[in-house]
C-alpha positions in Angstrom: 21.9 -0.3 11.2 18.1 0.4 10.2 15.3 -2.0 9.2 13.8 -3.5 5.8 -3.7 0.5 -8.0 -3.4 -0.2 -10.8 -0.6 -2.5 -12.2 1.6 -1.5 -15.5 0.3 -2.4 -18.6 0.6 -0.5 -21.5 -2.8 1.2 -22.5 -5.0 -0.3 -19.5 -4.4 -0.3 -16.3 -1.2 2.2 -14.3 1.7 1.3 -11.7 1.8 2.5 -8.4 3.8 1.9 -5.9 3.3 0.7 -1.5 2.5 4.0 0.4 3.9 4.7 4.3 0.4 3.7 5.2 -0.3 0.6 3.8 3.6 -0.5 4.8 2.2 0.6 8.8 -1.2 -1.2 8.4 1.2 -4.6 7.5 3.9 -3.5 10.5 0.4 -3.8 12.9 -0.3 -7.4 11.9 2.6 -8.6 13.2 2.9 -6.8 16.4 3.0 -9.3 19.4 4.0 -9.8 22.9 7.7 -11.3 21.8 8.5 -8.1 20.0 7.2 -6.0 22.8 9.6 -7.5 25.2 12.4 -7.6 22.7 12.5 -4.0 22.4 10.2 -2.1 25.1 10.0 0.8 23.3 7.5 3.2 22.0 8.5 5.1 18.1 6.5 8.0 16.6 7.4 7.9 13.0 6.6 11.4 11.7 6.4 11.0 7.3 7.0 13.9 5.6 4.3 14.0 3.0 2.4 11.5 5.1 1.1 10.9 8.5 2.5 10.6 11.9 2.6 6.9 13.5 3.1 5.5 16.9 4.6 2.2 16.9 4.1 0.7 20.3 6.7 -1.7 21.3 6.1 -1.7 25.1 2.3 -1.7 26.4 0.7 -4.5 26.3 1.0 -6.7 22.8 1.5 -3.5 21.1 0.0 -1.7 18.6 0.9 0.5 15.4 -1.6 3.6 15.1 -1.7 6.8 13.1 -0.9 9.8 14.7 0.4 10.9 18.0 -0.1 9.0 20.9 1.6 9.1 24.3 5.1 9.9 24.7 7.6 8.7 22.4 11.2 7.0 23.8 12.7 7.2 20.1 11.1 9.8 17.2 12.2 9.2 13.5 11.4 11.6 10.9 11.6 10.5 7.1 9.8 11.1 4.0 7.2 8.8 2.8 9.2 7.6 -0.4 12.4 7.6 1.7 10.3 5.3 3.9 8.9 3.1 1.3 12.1 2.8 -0.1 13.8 1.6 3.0 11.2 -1.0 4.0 11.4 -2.4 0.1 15.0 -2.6 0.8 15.5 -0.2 -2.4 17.4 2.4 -0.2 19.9 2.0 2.5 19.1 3.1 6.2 22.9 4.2 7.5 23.2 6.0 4.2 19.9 8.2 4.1 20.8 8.9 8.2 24.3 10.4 6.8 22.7 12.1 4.1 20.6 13.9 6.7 17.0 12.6 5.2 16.5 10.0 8.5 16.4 12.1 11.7 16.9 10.3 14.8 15.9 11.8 18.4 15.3 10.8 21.8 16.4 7.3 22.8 19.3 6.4 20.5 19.1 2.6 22.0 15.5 2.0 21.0 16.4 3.3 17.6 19.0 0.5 17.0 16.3 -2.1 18.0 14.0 -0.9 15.2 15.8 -3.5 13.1 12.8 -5.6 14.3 10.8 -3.8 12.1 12.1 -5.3 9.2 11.8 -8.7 10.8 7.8 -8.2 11.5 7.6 -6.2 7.4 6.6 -9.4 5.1 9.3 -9.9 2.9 7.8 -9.3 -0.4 5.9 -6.6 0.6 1.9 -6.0 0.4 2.4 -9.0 -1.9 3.6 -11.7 1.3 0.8 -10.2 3.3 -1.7 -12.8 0.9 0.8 -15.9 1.3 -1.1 -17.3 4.2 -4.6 -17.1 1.7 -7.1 -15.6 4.5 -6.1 -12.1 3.2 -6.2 -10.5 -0.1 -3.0 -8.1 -0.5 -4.7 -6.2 -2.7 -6.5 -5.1 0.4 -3.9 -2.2 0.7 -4.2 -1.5 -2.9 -7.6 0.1 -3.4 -7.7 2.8 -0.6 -5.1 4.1 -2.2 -7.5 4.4 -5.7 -9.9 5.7 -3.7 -7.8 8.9 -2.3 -6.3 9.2 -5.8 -9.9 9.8 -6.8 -11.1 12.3 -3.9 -8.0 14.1 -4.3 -8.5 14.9 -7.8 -12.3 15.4 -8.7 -11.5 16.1 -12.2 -10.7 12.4 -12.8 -14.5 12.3 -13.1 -15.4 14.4 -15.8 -11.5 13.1 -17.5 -12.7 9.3 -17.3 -16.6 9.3 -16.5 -17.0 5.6 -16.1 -17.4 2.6 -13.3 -15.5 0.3 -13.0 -15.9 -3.5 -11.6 -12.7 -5.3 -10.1 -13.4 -9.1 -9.1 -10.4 -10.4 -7.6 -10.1 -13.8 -7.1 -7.9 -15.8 -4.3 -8.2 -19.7 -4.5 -11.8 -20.6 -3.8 -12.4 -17.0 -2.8 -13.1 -13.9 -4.3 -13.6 -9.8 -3.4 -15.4 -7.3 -5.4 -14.6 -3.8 -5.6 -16.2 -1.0 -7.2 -14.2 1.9 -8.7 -16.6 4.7 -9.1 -15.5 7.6 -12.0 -18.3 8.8 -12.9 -20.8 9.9 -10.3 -20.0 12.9 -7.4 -17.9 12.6 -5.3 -16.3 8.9 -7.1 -14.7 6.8 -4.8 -13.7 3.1 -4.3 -16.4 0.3 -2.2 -16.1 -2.8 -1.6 -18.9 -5.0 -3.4 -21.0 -4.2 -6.1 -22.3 -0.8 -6.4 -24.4 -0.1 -9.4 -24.2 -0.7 -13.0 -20.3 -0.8 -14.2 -19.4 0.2 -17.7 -16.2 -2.0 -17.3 -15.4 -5.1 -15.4 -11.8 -6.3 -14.7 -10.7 -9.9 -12.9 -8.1 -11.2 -12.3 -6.4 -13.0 -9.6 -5.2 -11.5 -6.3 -1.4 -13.1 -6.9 -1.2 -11.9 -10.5 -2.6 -8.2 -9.8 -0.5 -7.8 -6.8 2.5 -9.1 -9.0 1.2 -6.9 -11.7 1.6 -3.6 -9.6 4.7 -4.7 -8.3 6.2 -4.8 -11.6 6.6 -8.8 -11.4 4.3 -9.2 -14.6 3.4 -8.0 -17.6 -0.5 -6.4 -17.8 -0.3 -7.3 -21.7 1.1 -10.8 -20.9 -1.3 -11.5 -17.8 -4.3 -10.3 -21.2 -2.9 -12.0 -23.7 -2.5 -15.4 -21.5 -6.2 -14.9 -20.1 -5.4 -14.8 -16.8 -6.5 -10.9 -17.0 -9.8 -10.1 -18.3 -11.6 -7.2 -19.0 -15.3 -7.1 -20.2 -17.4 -4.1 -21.0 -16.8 -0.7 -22.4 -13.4 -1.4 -23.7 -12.8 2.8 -24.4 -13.2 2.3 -20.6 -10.5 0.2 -20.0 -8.3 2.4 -21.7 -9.2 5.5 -20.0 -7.7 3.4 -16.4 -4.5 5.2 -17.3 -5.9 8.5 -15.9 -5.5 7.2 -12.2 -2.0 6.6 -12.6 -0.7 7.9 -9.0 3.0 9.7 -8.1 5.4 7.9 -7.5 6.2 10.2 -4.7 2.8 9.4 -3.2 3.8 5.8 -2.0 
């Protein structure tokens, strides 16, 4: 009755999975007046191991925002892979409400209308998110390297290197800079400094790539993923592989 950063390959770069926040970010693109009067309801979404989220289906054209805001006519309560797992479609809403790990409270009418929310969700994912080309999905992909590195400070005496991503989208193309080396590290858009390693390939195929639709060594050994630099770099990427758990 419920709705629906590094890649895998083998000695280079690491899979990870979507997080609760980058499937919310999506949800807010696709919040307009024709949902709002469809359901007419406002939802705080309260992820264990994540954040809490108010999902406003009533004011206005509506809005998605992190944390708590207003009062709530429907508060559901679910853990962040639980959630990710749901939205993905790789776990079952009725059956995670009978197994006690989706709480329900409040209005128990606005929580059957949140099938909606699998309507507004693209339906690949971060990866459909890119199909109308003005966005790069791997927009959602590099926050999530950036609190992987801020959350573990050791990474930088572990890898001690910067990294270079150019990601390219049709005619376009983003830059991102994955800093391992210098205090505190983190993840910018753009070229920052002097990178020991540099990684491009397209938006489509790295998406894919950390999706599990292709093969890292494939994507290398077909040259439509090249890396350039400090190759003992490349091989250190492993070292930000992130939980699972964490998406």
């Amino acid at each position: 009755f419920f709705f629906s950063l590094f890649g895998g390959f083998d000695l280079l770069l690491v899979a990870m999975s979507m997080t609760s926040d980058a499937l919310m970010n999506e949800l807010g693109k696709h919040v307009n007046e024709e949902i709002v009067n469809k359901v007419k309801g406002v939802y705080l979404f309260k992820i264990t191991g994540g954040k809490d989220w108010t999902v406003d289906l009533k004011n206005g054209s509506g809005s998605v925002k992190e944390g708590a805001h207003g009062k709530p006519d429907c508060t559901v309560t679910i853990s962040d892979q639980d959630f990710v797992n749901l939205i993905t479609g790789k776990a079952n809403g009725q059956q995670l409400f009978m197994g006690g790990k989706l709480k329900i409270s409040g209005n128990m009418a606005m929580a059957m209308k949140l099938e909606v929310l699998k309507q507004m969700a693209p339906k690949e994912g971060i990866a459909a998110s890119a199909a109308g080309g003005t966005t790069f999905a791997s927009d959602a992909i590099f926050p999530e390297i950036d609190k992987r590195i801020k959350e573990d400070p050791s990474l930088l005496k572990k890898i001690g290197g910067v990294y270079r991503f150019k990601i390219t989208n049709g005619g376009d193309s983003k830059t991102w800079t994955v800093d391992v080396k210098n205090a505190p590290g983190g993840v910018t858009e753009g070229e920052e400094g002097k990178a020991d390693c540099t990684v491009t390939v397209s938006d489509e195929d790295y998406v894919n790539l950390i999706t599990g639709k292709a093969n890292g060594q494939q994507l290398f050994m077909g040259g439509k993923l090249k890396i350039s630099g400090n190759m003992a770099m490349a091989m250190k990427l492993s070292q930000l592989s992130i939980p699972k758990a964490s998406l």
